[in-house]
C-alpha positions in Angstrom: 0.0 0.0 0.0 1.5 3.8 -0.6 1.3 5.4 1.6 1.9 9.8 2.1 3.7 10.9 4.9 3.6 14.2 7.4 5.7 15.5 9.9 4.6 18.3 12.5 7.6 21.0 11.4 6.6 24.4 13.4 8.5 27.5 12.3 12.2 27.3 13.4 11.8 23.3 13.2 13.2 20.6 11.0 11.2 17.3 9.9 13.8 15.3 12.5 12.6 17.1 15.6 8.7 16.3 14.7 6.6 15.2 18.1 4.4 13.6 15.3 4.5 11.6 12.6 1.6 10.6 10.3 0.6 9.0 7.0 -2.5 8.7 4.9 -3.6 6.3 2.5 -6.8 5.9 0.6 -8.7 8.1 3.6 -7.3 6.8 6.4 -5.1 8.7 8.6 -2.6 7.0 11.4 -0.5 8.4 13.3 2.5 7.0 14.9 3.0 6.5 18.2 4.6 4.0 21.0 6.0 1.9 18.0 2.9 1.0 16.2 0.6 2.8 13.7 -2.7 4.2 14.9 -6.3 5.0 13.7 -5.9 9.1 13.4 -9.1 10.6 11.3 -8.4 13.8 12.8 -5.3 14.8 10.7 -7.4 15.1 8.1 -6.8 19.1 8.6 -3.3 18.4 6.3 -5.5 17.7 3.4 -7.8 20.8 3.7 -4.7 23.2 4.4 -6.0 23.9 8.1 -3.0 22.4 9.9 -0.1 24.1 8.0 2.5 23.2 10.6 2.5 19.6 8.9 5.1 19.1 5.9 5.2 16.4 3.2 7.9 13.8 3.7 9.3 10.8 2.2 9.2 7.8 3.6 12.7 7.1 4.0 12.7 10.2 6.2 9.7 8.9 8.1 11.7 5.6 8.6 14.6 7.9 10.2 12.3 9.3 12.4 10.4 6.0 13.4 13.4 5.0 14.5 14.4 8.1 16.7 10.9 7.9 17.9 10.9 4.3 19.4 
């Protein structure tokens, strides 16, 4: 499944200091969190433009920060 992938990046930030990680696919929003992926509908803000702190990343930078996360 492809998957698209956000990081929370507030101003002065970088994508590897995110607090939050989250992907979409087909609708459905996770976020990840204590190691495992989890149900998220209410990121759906990215899409709309409402939550503008969130940037577009690829997901070999989202593996990078998986892996600082755990």
């Amino acid at each position: 499944m492809k998957y698209n992938y956000y990081a929370y990046v507030p101003i002065g930030k970088n994508a590897m200091e995110t607090t939050c990680l989250v992907r979409h696919s087909k609708g459905v929003f996770e976020e990840f969190r204590n190691g495992e992926w989890l149900n998220a509908p209410q990121f759906f803000s990215i899409l709309v433009g409402k939550n503008d702190d969130f940037e577009s990343i690829t997901e070999e930078d989202a593996k990078k920060i998986m892996k600082i996360m755990i």
